[in-house]
C-alpha atoms as an extended CHARMM CRD file, in Angstrom:
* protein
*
       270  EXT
         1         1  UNK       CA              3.2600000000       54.8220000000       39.2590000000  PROA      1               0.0000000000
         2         2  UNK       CA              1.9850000000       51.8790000000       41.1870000000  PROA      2               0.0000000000
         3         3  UNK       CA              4.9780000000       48.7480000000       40.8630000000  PROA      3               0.0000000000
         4         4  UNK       CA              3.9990000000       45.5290000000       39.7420000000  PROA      4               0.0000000000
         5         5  UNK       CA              4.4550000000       43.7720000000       43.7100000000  PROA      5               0.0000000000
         6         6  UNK       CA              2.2080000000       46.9350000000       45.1150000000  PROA      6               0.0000000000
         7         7  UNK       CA             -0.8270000000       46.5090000000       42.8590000000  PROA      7               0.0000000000
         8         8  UNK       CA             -0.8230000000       42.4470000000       43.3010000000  PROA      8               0.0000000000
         9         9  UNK       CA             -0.2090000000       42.7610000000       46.8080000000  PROA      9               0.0000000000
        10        10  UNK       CA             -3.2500000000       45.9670000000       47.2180000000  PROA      10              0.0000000000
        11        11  UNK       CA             -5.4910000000       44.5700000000       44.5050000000  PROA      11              0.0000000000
        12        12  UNK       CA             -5.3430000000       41.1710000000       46.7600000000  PROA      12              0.0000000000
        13        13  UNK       CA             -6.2990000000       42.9440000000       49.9920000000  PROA      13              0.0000000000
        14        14  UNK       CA             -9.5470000000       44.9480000000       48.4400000000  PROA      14              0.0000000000
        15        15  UNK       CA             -7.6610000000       48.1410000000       48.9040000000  PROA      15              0.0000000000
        16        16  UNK       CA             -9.4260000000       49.0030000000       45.6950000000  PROA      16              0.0000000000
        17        17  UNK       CA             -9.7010000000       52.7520000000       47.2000000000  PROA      17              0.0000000000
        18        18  UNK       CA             -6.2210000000       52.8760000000       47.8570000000  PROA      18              0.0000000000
        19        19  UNK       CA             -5.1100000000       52.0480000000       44.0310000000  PROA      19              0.0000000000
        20        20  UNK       CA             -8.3180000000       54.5470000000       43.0440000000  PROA      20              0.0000000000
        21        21  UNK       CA             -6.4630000000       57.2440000000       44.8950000000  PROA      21              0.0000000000
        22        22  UNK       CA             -3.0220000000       56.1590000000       43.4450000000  PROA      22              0.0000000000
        23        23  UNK       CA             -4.2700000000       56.5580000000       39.8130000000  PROA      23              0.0000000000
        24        24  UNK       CA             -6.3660000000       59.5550000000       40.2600000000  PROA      24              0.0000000000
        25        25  UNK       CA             -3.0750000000       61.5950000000       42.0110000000  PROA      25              0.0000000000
        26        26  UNK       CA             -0.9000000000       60.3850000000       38.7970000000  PROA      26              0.0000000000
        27        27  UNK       CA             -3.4660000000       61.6500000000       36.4090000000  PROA      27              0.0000000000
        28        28  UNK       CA             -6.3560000000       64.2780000000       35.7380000000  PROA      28              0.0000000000
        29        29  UNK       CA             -7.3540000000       62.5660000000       32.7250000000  PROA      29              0.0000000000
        30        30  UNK       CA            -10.5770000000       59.8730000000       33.4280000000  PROA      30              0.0000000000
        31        31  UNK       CA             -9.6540000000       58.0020000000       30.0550000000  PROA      31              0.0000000000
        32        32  UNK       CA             -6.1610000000       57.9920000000       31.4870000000  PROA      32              0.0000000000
        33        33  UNK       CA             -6.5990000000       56.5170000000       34.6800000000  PROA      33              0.0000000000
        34        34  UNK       CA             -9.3290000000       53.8720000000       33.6580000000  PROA      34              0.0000000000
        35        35  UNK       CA             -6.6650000000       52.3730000000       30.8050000000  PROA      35              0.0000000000
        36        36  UNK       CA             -3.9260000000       52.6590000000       34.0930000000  PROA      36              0.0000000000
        37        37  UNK       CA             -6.0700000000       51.0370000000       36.2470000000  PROA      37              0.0000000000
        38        38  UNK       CA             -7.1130000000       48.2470000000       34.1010000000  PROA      38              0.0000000000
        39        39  UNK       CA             -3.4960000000       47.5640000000       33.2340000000  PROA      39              0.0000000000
        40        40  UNK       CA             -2.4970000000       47.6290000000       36.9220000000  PROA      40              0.0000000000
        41        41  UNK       CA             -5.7610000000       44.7270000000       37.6550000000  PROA      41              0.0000000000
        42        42  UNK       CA             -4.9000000000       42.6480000000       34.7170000000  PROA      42              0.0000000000
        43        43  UNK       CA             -0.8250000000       42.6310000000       35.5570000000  PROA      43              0.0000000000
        44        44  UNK       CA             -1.8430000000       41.7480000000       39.2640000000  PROA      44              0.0000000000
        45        45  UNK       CA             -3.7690000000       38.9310000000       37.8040000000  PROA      45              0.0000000000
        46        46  UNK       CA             -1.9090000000       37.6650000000       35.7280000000  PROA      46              0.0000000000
        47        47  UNK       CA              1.3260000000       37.6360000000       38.4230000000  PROA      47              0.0000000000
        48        48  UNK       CA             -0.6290000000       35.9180000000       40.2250000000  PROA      48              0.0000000000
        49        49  UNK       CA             -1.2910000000       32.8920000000       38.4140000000  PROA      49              0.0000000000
        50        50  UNK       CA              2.4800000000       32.9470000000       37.9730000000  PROA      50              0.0000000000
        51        51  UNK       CA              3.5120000000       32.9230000000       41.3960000000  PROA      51              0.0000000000
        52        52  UNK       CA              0.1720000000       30.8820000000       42.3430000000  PROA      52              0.0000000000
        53        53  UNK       CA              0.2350000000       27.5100000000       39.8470000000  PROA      53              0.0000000000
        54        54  UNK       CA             -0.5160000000       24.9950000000       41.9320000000  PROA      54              0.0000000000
        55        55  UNK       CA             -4.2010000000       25.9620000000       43.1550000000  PROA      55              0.0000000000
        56        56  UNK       CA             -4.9000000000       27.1610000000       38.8790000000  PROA      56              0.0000000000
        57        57  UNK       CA             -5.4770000000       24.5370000000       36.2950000000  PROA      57              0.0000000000
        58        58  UNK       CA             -5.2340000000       26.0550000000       32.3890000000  PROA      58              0.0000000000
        59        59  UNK       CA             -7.3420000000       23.5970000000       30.1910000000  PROA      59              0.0000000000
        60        60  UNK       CA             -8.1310000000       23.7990000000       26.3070000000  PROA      60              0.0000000000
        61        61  UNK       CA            -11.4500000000       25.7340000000       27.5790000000  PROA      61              0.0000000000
        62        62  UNK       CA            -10.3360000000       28.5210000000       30.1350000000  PROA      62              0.0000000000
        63        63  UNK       CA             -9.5810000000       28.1240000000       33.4360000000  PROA      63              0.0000000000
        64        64  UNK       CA            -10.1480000000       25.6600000000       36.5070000000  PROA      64              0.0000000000
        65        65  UNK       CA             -8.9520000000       25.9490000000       40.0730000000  PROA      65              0.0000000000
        66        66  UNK       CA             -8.4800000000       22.5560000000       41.8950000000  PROA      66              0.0000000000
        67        67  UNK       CA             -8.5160000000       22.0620000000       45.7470000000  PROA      67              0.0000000000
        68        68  UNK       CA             -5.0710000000       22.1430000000       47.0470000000  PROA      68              0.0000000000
        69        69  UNK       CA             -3.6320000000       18.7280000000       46.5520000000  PROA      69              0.0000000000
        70        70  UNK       CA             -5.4580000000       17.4510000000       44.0780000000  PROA      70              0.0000000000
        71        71  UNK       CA             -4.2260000000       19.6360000000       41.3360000000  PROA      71              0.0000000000
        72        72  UNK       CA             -0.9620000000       17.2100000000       40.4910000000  PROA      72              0.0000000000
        73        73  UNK       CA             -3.0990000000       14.0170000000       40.2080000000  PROA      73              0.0000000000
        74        74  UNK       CA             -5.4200000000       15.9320000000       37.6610000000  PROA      74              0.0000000000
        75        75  UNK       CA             -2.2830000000       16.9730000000       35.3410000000  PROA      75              0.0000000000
        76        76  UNK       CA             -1.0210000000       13.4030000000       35.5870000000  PROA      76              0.0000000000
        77        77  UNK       CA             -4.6130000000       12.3930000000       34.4520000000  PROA      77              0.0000000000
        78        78  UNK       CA             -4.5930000000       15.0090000000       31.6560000000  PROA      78              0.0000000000
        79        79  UNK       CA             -0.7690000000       14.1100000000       30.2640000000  PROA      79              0.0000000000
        80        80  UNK       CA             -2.0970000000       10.7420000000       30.0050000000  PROA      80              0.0000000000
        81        81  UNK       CA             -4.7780000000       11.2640000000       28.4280000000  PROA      81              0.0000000000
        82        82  UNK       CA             -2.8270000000       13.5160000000       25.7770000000  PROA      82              0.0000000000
        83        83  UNK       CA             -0.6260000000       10.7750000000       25.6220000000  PROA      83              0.0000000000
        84        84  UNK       CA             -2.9040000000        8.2240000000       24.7900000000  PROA      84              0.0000000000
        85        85  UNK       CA             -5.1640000000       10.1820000000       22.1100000000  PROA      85              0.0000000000
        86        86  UNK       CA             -1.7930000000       11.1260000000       20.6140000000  PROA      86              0.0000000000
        87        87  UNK       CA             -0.7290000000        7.3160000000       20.3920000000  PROA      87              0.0000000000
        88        88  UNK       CA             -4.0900000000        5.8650000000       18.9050000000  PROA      88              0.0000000000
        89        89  UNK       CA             -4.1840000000        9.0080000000       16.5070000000  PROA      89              0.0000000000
        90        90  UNK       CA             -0.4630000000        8.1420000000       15.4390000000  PROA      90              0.0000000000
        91        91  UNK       CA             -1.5500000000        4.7030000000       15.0200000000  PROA      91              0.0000000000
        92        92  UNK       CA             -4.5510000000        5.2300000000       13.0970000000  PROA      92              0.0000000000
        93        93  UNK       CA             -2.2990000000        6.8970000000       10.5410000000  PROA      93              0.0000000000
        94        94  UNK       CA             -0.0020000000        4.2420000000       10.4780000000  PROA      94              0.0000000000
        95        95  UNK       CA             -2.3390000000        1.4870000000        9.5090000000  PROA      95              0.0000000000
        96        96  UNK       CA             -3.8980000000        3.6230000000        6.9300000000  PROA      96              0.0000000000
        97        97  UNK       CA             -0.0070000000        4.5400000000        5.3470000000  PROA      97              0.0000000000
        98        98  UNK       CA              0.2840000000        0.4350000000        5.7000000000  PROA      98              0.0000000000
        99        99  UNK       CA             -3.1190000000       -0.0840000000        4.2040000000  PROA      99              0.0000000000
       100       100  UNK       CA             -2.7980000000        2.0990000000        1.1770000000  PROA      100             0.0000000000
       101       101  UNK       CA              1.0650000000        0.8610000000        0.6030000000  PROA      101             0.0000000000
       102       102  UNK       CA             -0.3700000000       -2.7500000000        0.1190000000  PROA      102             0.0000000000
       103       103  UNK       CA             -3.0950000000       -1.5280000000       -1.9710000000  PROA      103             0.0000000000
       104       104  UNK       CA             -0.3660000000       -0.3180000000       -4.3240000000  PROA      104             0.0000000000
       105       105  UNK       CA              1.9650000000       -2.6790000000       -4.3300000000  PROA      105             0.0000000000
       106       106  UNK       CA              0.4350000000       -6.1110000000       -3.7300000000  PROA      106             0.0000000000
       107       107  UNK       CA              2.0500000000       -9.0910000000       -2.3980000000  PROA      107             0.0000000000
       108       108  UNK       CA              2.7450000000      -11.9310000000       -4.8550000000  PROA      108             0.0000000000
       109       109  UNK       CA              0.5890000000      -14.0210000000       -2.9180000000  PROA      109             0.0000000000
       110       110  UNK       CA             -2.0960000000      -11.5610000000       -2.8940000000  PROA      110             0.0000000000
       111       111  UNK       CA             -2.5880000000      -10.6350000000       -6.9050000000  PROA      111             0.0000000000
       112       112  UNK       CA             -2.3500000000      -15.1760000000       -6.8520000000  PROA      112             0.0000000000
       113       113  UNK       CA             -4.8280000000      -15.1620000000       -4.3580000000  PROA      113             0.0000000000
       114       114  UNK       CA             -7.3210000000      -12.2170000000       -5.7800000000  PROA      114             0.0000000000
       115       115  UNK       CA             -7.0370000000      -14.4910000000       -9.3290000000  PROA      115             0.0000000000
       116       116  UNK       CA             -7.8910000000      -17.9010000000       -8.2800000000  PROA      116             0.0000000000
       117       117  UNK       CA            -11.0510000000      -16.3870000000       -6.4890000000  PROA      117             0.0000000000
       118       118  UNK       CA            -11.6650000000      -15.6950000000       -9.4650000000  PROA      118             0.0000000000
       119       119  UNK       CA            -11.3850000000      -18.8190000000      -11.2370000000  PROA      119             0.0000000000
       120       120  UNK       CA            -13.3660000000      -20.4150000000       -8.9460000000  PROA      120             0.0000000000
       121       121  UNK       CA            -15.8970000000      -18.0080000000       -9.2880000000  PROA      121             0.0000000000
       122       122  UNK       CA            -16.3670000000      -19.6760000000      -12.7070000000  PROA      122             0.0000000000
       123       123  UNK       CA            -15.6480000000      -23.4270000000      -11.6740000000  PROA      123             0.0000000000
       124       124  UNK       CA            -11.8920000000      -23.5100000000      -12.4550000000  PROA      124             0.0000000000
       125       125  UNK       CA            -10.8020000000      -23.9790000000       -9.1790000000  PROA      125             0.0000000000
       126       126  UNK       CA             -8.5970000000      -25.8680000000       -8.6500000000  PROA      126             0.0000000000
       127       127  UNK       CA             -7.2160000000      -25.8810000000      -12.6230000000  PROA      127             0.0000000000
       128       128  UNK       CA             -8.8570000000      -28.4350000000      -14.7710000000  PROA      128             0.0000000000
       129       129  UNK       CA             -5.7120000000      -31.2040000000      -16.2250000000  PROA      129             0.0000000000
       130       130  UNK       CA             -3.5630000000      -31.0010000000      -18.9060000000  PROA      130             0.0000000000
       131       131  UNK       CA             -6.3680000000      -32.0220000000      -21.9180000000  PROA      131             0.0000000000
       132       132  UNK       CA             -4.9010000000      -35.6250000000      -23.0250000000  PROA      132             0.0000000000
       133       133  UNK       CA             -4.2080000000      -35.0160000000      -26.7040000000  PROA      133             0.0000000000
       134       134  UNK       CA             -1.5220000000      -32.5840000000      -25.3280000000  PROA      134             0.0000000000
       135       135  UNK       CA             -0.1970000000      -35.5180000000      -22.5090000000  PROA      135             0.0000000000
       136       136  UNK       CA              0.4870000000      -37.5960000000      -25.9170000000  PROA      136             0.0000000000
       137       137  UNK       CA              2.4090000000      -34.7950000000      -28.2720000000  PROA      137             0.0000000000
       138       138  UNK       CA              4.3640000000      -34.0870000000      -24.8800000000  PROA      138             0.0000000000
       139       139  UNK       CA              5.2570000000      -37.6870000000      -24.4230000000  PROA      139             0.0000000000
       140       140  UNK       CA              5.9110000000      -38.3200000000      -28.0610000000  PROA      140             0.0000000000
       141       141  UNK       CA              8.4970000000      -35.6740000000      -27.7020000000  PROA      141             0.0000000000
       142       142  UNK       CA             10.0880000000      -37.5950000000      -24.1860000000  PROA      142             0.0000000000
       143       143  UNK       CA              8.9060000000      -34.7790000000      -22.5710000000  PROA      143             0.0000000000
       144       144  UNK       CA              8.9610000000      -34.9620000000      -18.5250000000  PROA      144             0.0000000000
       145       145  UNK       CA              8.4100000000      -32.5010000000      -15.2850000000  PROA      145             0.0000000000
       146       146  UNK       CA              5.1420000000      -31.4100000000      -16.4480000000  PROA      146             0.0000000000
       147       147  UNK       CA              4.1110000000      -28.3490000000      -14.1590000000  PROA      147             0.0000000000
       148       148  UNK       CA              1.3020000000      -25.7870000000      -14.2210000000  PROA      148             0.0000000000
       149       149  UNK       CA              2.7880000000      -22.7210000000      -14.7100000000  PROA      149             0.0000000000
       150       150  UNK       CA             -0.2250000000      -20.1130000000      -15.0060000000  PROA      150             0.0000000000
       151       151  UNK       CA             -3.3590000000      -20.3490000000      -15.5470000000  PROA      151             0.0000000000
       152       152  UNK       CA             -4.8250000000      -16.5080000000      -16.6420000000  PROA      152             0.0000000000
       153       153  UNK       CA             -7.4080000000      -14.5090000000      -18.9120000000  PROA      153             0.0000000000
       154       154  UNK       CA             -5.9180000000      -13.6770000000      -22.5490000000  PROA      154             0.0000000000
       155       155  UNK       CA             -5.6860000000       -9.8750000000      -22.5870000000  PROA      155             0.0000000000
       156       156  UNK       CA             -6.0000000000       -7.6170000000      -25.8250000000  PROA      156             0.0000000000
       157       157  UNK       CA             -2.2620000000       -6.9500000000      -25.4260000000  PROA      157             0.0000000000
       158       158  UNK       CA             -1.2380000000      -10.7520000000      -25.2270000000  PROA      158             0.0000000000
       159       159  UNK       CA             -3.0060000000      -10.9500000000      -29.2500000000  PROA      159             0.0000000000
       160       160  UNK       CA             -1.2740000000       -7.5850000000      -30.1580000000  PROA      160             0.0000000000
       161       161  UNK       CA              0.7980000000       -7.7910000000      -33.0890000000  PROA      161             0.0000000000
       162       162  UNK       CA              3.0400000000       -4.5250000000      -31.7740000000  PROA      162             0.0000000000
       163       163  UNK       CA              3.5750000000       -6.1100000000      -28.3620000000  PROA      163             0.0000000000
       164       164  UNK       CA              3.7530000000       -9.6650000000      -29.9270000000  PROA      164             0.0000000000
       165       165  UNK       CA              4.3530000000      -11.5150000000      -26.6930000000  PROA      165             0.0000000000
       166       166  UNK       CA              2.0130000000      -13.7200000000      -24.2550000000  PROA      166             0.0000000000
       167       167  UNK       CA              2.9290000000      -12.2970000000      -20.7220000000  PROA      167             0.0000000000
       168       168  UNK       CA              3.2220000000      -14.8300000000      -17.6410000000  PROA      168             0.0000000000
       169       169  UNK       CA              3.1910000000      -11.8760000000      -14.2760000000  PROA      169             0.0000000000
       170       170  UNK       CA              4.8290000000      -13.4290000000      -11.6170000000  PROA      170             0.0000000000
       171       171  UNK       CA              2.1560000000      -12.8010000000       -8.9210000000  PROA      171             0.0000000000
       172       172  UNK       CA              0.2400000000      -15.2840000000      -11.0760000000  PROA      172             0.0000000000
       173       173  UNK       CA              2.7700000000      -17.8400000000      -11.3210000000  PROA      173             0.0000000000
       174       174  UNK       CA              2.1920000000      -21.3020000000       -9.9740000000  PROA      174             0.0000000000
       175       175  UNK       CA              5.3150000000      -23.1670000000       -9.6020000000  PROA      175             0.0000000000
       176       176  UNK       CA              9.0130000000      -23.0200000000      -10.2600000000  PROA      176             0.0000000000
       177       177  UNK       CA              9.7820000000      -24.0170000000      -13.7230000000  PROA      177             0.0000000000
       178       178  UNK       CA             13.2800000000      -22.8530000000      -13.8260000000  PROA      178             0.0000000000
       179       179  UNK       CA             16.8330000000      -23.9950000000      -12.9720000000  PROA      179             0.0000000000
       180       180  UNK       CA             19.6780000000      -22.1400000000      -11.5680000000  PROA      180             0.0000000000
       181       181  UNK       CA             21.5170000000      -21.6250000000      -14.9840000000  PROA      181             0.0000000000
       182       182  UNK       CA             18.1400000000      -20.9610000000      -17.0000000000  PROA      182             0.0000000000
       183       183  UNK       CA             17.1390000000      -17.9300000000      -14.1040000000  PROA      183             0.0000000000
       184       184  UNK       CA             21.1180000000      -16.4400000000      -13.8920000000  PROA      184             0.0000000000
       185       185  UNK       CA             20.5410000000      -15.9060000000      -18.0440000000  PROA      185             0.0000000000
       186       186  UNK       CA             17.1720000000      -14.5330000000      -17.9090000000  PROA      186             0.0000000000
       187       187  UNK       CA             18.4930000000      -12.2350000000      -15.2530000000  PROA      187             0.0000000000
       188       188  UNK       CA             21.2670000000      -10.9790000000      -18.0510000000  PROA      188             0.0000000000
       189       189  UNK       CA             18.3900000000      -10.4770000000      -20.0650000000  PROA      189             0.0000000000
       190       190  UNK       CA             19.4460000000      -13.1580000000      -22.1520000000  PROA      190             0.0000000000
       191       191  UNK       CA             16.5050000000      -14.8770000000      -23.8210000000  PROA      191             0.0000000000
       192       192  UNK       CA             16.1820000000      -18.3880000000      -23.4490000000  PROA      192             0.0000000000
       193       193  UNK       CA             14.7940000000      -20.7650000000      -26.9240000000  PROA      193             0.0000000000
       194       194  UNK       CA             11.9860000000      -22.9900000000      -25.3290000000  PROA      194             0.0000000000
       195       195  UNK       CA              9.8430000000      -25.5950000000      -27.1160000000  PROA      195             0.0000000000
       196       196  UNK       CA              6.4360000000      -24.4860000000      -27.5140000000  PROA      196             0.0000000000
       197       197  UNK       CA              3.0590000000      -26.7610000000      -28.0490000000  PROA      197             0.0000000000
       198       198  UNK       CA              0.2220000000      -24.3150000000      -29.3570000000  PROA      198             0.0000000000
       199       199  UNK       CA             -3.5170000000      -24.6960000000      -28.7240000000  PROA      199             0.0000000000
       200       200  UNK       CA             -4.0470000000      -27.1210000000      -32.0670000000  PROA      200             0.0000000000
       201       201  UNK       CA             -1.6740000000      -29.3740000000      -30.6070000000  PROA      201             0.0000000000
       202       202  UNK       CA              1.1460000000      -28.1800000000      -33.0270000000  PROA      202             0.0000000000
       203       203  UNK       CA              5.0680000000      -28.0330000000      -32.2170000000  PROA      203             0.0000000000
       204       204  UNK       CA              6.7410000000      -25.0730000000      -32.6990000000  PROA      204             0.0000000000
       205       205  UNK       CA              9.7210000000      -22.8280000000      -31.2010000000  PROA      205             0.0000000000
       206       206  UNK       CA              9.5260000000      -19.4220000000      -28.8650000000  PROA      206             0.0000000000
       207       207  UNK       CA             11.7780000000      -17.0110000000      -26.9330000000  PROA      207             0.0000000000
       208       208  UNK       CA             11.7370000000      -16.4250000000      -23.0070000000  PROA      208             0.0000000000
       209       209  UNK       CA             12.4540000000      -13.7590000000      -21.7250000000  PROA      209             0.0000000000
       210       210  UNK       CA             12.0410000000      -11.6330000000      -18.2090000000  PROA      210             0.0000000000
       211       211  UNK       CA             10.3780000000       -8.0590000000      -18.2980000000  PROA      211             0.0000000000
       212       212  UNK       CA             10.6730000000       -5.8980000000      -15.1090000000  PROA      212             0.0000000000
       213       213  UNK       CA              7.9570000000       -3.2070000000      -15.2630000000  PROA      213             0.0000000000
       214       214  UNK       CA              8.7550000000       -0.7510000000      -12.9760000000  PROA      214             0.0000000000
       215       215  UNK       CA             10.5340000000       -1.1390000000       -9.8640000000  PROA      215             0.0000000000
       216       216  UNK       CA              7.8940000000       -3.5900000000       -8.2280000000  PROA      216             0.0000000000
       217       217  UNK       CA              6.4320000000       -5.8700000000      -10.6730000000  PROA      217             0.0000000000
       218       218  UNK       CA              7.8460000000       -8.3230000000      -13.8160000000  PROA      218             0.0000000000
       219       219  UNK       CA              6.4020000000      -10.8300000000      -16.2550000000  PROA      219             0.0000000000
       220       220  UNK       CA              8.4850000000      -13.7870000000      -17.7660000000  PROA      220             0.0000000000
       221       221  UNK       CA              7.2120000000      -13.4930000000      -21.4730000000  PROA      221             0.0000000000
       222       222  UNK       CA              6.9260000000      -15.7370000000      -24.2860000000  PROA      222             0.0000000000
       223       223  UNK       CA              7.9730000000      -13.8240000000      -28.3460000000  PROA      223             0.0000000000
       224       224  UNK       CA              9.8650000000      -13.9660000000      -31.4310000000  PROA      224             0.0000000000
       225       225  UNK       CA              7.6770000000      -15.5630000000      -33.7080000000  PROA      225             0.0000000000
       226       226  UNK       CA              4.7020000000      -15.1930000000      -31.4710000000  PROA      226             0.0000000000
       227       227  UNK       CA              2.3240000000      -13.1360000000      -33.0530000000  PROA      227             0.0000000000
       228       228  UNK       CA              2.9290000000      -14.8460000000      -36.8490000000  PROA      228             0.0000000000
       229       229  UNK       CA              3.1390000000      -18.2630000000      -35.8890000000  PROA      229             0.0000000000
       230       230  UNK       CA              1.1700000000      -18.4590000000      -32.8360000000  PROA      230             0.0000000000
       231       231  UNK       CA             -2.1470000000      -15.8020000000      -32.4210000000  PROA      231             0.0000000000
       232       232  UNK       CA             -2.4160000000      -15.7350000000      -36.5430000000  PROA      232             0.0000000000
       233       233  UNK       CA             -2.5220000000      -19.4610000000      -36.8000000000  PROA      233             0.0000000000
       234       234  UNK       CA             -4.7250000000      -19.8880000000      -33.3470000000  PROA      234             0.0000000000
       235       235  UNK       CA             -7.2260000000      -17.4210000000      -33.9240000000  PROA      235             0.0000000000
       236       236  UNK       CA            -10.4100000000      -19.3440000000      -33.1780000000  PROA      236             0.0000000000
       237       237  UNK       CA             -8.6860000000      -20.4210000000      -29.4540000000  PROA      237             0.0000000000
       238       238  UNK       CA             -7.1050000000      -16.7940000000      -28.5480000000  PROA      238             0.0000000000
       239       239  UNK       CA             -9.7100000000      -14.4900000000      -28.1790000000  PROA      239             0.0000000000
       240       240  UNK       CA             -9.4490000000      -11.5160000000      -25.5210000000  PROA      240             0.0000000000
       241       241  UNK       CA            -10.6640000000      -12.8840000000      -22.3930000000  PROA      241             0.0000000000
       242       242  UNK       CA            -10.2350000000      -16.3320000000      -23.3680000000  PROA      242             0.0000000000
       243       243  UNK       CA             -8.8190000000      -18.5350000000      -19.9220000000  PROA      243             0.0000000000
       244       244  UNK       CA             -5.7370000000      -20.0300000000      -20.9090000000  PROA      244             0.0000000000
       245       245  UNK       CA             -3.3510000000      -22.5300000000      -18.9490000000  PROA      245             0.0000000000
       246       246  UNK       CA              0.8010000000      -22.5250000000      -19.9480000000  PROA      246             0.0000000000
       247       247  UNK       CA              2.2950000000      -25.8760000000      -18.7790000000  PROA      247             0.0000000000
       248       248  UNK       CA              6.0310000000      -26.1450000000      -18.8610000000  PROA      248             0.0000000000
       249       249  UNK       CA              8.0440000000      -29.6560000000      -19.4500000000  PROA      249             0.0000000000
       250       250  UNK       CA             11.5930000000      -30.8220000000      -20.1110000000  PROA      250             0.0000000000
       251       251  UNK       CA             12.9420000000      -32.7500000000      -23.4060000000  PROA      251             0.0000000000
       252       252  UNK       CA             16.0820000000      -34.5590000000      -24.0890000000  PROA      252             0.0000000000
       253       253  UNK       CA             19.0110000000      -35.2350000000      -22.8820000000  PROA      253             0.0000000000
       254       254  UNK       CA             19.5900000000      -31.3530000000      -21.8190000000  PROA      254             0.0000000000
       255       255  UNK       CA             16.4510000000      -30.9750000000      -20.2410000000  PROA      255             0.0000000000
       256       256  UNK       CA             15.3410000000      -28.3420000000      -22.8310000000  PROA      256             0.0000000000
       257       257  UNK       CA             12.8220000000      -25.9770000000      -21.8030000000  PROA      257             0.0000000000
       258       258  UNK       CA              9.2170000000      -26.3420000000      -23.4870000000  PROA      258             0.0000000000
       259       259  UNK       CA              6.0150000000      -24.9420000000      -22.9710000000  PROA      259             0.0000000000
       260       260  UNK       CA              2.4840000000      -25.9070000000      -24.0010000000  PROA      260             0.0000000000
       261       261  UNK       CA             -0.5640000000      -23.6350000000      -24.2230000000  PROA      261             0.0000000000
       262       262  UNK       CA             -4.1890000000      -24.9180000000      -23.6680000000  PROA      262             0.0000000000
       263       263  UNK       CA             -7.3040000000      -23.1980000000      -23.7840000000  PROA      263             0.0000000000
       264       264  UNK       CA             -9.5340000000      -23.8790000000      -21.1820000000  PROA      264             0.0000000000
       265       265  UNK       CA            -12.6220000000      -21.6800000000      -21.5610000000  PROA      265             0.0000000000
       266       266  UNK       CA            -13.9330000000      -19.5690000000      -24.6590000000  PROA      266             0.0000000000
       267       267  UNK       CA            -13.4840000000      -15.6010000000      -24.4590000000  PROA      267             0.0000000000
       268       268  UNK       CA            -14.9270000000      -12.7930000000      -26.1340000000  PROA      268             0.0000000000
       269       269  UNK       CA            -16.9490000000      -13.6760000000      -29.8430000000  PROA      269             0.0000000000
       270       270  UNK       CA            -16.3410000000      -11.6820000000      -32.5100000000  PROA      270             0.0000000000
C-alpha cells in the first residue's frame, strides 16, 4: 500500500500511471482499487493544503487561492471584518436589552414627562392655580408652604370602597412635600395623620402612608376614613377619569401636614 508522502508526492508529479499500477498490483478487484485510489487522491489533497496554507484561502463559500504574498493581508482584511460585524451585531443587541429594560421600568422623570404631555394635550399645561375659595379655608386655618403635589386622572380604584385610598405614584409627583422626620416614619411604615381639605371646600382628617408595589415602583397614599368621608360625600366631583390636583400645606406651630384636593376638570358621567 501506497504511504501517505508517496501518493502526495506521485499524485503531484502526474505519475497518475505509476499510482494506477500501484493499486492494480495490490488488488484484482476494480471496485477495490477505484475506492483505494480515490482515498489515496483525496489524502494527497488534503495533505496538501496542510503543508501548503499560505498560497489556499478557506472562506464561508469553498475555497480561494491567493497570489503568494498577498494571502496575509486578505486574512487581516477578513478578521477585521469578522470583528467588526461581530461588534455592531453585539451592539445592536445591547441597545435593544437597554431599550426594552426602560420600557419596563421607566424613569421617574419619564412616567412625569409621558403625563404632563398629556395634560397639555387638554390645556392643563402648566397646572391651572389653587381655585381661591380653597387659598381662603387654607389661610383661615394659618396654613403656609403651599406646593403642588400631583396633578393626575381619578382612576376606578382611587373611588373603590375595598381599596379605599387616593394613590399619589411617585413618578407623578411634583415637588417635595416632606421633611426628614415625616419621610424616616413613612419609611417604618408608620402612617402619618395629615389635614385634609376635600373638593366642597370642607375640613376633615386622613392617613399617609407609603406603598411599595413591587420592587420598582411606590405610591404615597391618602386612607382611613377615605372612602366614607371623602368619595361618599364628593360624589358629584370624583368621577373615574375626573383630573384632580392634591396641594399640600403646613398648619400650626408644628408644621402639621395637610392636604387639599381640587378638581380641575369633569370625568366620566354617569
Amino acid at each position: 500500500m501506497c504511504d501517505s508522502n508517496e501518493v502526495e508526492s506521485g499524485y503531484d508529479e502526474g505519475s497518475w500511471e505509476k499510482l494506477k499500477n500501484k493499486v492494480d498490483q495490490e488488488s484484482s478487484d476494480e471496485s477495490e482499487r477505484l475506492h483505494k485510489l480515490t482515498s489515496i487522491v483525496l489524502q494527497g489533497f488534503v495533505n496538501r493544503l496542510l503543508t501548503e496554507p499560505k498560497g489556499i484561502l478557506i472562506e464561508e463559500k469553498g475555497i480561494k487561492r491567493c497570489p503568494q504574498g498577498e494571502n496575509q493581508d486578505y486574512l487581516i482584511h477578513k478578521q477585521k471584518k469578522h470583528k467588526a460585524c461581530h461588534n455592531n451585531k453585539q451592539q445592536q443587541q445591547e441597545k435593544k436589552k437597554k431599550k426594552n429594560k426602560k420600557r419596563a421600568n421607566p424613569s421617574p422623570r419619564e412616567g412625569q414627562d409621558e403625563m404632563m404631555k398629556k395634560f397639555a394635550d387638554l390645556g392643563l399645561e402648566p397646572p391651572p392655580d389653587m381655585p381661591e375659595a380653597f387659598k381662603i379655608c387654607i389661610q383661615d386655618m394659618g396654613g403656609t408652604e403651599i406646593k403642588l403635589v400631583i396633578q393626575k386622572f381619578i382612576r376606578v380604584t382611587d373611588l373603590d370602597a375595598q381599596q379605599n385610598r387616593m394613590s399619589m405614584p411617585l413618578k407623578q409627583v411634583r415637588c417635595e412635600f416632606l421633611n426628614e422626620v415625616e419621610k424616616e416614619k413613612l419609611s417604618r411604615r408608620q402612617a402619618i395623620q395629615v389635614v385634609f381639605v376635600e373638593p366642597r371646600v370642607v375640613v376633615s382628617e386622613l392617613n399617609l402612608n407609603k406603598w411599595d408595589v413591587g420592587k420598582t415602583s411606590s405610591s404615597y397614599v391618602l386612607n382611613g376614613p377615605w372612602h366614607k368621608n371623602v368619595v361618599k360625600k364628593n360624589e358629584d366631583s370624583l368621577k373615574p377619569t375626573a383630573v384632580v390636583q392634591i396641594w399640600s400645606f403646613r398648619v400650626g406651630t408644628d408644621s402639621k401636614l395637610g392636604f387639599a384636593l381640587v378638581k380641575v376638570r369633569d370625568g366620566e358621567q354617569d
